[in-house]
Backbone bond lengths (Angstrom), bond angles and torsions (degrees), N, CA, C in turn:
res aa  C-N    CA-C-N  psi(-1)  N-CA   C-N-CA  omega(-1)  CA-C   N-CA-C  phi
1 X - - - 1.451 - - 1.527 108.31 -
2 X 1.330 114.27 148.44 1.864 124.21 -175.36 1.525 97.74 -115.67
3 X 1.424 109.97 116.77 1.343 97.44 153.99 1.754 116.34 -82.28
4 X 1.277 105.21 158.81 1.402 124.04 -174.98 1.481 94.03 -110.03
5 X 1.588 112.61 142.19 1.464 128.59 173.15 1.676 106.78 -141.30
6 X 1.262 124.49 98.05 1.319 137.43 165.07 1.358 125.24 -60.77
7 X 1.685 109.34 71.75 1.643 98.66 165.10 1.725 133.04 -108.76
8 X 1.113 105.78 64.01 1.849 125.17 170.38 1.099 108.07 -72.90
9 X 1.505 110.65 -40.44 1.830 105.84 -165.05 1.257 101.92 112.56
10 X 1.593 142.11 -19.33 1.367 140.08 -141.99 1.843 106.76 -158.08
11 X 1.035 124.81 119.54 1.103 101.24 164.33 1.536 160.61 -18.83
12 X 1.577 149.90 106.49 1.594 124.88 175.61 1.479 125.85 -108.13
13 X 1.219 74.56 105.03 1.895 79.67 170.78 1.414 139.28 -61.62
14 X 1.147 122.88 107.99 1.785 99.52 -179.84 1.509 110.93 -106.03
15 X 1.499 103.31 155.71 1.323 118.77 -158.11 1.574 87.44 -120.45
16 X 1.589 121.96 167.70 1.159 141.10 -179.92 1.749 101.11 -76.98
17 X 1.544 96.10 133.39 2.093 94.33 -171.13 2.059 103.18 -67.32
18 X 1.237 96.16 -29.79 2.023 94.01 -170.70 1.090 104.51 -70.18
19 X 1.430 126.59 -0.81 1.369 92.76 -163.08 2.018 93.73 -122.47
20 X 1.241 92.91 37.24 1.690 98.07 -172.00 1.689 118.20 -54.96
21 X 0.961 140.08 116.82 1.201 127.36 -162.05 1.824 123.47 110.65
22 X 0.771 104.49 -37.68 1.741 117.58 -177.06 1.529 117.56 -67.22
23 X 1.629 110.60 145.19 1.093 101.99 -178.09 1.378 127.04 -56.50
24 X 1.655 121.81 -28.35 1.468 138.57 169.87 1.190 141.00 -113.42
25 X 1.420 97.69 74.48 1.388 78.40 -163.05 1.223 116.76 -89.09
26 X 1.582 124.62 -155.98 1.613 124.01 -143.07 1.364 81.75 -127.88
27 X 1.666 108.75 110.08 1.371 116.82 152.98 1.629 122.59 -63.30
28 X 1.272 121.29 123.28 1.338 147.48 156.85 1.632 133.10 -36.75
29 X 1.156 91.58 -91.80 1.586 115.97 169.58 1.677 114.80 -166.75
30 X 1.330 124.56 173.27 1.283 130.90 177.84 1.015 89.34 -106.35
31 X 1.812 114.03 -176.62 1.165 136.23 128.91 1.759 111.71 -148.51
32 X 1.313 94.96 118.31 1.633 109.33 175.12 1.726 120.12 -39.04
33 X 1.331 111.08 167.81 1.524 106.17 177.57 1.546 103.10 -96.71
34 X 1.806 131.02 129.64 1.587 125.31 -159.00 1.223 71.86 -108.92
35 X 1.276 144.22 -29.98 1.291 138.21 -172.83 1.621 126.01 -174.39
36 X 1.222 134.14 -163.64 1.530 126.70 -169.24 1.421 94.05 -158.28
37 X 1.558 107.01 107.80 1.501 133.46 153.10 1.651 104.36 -86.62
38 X 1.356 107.59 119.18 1.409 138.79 -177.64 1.828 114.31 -105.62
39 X 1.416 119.25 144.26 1.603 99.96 160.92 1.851 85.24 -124.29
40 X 1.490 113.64 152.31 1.315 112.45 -168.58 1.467 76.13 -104.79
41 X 1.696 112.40 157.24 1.563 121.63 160.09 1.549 98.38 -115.47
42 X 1.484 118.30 151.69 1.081 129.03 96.84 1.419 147.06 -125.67
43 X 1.538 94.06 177.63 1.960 110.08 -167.38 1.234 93.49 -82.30
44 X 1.395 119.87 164.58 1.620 150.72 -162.56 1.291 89.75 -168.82
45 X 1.086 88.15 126.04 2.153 99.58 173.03 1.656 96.08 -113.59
46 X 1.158 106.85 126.96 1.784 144.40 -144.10 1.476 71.38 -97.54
47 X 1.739 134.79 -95.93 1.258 148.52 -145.85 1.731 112.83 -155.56
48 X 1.171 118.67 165.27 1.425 124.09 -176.20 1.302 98.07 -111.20
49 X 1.680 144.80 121.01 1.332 119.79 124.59 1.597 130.10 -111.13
50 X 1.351 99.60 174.64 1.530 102.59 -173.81 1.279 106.00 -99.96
51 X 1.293 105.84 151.94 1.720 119.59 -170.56 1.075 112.37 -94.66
52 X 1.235 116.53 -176.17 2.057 117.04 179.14 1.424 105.86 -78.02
53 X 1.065 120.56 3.35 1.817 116.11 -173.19 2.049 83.59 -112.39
54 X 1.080 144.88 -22.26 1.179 139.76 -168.19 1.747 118.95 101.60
55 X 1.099 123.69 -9.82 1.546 143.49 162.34 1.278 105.22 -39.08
56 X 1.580 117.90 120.09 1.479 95.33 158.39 1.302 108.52 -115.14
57 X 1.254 106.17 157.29 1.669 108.76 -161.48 2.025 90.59 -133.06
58 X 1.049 111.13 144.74 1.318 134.27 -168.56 1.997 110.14 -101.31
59 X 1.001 101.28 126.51 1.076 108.37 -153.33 1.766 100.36 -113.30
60 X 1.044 127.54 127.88 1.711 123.58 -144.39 1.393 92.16 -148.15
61 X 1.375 108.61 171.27 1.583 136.54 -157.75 1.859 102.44 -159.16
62 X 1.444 108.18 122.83 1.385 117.47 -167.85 1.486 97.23 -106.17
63 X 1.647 116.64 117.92 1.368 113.88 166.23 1.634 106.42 -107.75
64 X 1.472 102.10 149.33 1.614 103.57 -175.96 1.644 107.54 -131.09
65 X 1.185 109.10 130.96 1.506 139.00 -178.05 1.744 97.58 -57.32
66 X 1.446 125.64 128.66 1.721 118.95 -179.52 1.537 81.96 -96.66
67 X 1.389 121.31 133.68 0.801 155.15 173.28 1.648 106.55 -65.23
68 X 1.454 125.09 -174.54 1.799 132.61 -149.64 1.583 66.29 -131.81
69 X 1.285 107.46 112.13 1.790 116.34 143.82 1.473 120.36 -97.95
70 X 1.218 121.52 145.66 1.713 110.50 162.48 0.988 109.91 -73.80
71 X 1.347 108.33 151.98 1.629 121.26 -179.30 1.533 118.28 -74.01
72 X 1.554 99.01 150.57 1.392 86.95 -164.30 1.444 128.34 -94.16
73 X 1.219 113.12 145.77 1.833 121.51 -160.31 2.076 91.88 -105.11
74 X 1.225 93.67 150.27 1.714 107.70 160.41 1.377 101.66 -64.08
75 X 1.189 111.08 153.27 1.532 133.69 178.72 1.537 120.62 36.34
76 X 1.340 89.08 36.25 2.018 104.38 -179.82 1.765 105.64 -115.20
77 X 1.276 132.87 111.83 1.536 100.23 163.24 1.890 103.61 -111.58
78 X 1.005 106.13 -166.41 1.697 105.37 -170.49 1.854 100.47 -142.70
79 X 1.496 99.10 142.39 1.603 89.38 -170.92 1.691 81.48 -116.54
80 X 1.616 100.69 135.27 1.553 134.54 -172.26 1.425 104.79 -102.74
81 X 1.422 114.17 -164.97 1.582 134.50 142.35 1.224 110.61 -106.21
82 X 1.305 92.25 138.61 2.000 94.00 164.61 1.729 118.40 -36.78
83 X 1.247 126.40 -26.08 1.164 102.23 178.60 1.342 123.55 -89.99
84 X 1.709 120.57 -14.35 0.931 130.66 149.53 1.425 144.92 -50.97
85 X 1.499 98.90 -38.55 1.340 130.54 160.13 1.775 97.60 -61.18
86 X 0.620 112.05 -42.51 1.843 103.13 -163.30 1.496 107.20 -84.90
87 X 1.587 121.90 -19.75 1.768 129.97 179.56 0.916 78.52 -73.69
88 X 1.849 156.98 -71.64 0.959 148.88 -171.44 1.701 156.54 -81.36
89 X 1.130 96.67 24.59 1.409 126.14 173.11 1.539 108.23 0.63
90 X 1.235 118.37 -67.88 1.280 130.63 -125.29 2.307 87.01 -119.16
91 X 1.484 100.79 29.31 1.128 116.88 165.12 1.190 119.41 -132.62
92 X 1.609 116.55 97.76 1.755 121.31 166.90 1.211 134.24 -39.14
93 X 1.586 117.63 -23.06 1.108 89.92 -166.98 2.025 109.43 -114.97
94 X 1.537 105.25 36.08 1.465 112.49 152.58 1.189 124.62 -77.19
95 X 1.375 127.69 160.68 1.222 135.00 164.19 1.086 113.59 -144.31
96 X 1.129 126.54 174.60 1.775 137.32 -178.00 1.039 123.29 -136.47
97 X 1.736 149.21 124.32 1.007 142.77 160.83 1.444 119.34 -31.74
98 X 1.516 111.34 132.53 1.493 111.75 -158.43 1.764 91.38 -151.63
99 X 1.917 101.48 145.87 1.069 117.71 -174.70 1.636 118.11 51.38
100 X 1.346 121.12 79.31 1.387 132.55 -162.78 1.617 112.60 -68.75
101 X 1.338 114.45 146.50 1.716 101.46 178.28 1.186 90.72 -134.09
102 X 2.399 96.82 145.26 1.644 85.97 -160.15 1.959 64.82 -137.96
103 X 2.065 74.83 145.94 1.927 73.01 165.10 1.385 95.73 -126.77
104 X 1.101 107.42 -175.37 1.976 104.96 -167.38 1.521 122.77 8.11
105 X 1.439 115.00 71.49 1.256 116.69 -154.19 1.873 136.52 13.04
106 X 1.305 93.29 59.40 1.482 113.12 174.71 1.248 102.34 -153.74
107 X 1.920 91.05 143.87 1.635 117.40 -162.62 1.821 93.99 -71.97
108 X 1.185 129.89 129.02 1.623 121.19 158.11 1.347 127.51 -115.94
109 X 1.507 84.98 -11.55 2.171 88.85 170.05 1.026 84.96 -177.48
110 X 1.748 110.58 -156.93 1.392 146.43 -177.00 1.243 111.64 -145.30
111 X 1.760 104.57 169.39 1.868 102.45 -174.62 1.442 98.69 -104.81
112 X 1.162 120.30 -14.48 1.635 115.73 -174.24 1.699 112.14 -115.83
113 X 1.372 101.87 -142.80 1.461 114.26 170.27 1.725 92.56 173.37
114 X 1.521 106.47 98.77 1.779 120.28 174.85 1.480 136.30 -101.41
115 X 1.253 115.21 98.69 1.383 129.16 160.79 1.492 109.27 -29.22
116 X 1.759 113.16 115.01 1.472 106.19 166.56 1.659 117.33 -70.41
């Protein structure tokens, strides 16, 4: 058995994978938010240039803070954000909300949960 630990900040819903597309689909299970792993950015402006119209537009570089993960346990995985997921590559036991389900154009879950 895997426990699941939800830290987005927000709830994830999963929906049944066949029925991707449909007006109803078949809720799954939740999992609540236990907490919210964040990476903070900031911008650094690299250089300014000016364009062919005379604009100068500032040209920047985003550094991001790796965030406090819990350490990792056997048969635990943890659901992230992709960008979190991506500071940490070279850690199995993230996942990411995957294949989004939207009803009246709003996100309400996903059908999976994907390891980069």
């Amino acid at each position: 058995m895997t426990q699941i630990v939800n830290l987005t900040g927000h709830p994830v819903n999963i929906y049944r994978n066949d029925i991707m597309g449909s007006a109803n689909p078949e809720f799954i299970t939740s999992y609540p938010s236990a907490g919210c792993v964040r990476v903070h950015q900031k911008t650094l402006t690299r250089e300014r240039v000016m364009d062919q119209s005379g604009n100068i537009i500032p040209i920047t570089t985003n550094v991001y803070t790796e965030p406090l993960l819990p350490p990792q346990e056997p048969g635990k995985l943890y659901i992230v954000s992709l960008i979190v997921a991506n500071l940490f590559r070279d850690r199995d036991d993230l996942v990411i909300p995957n294949g989004f389900i939207h009803l009246d154009k709003t996100k309400v879950g996903c059908i999976s949960l994907a390891k980069l």
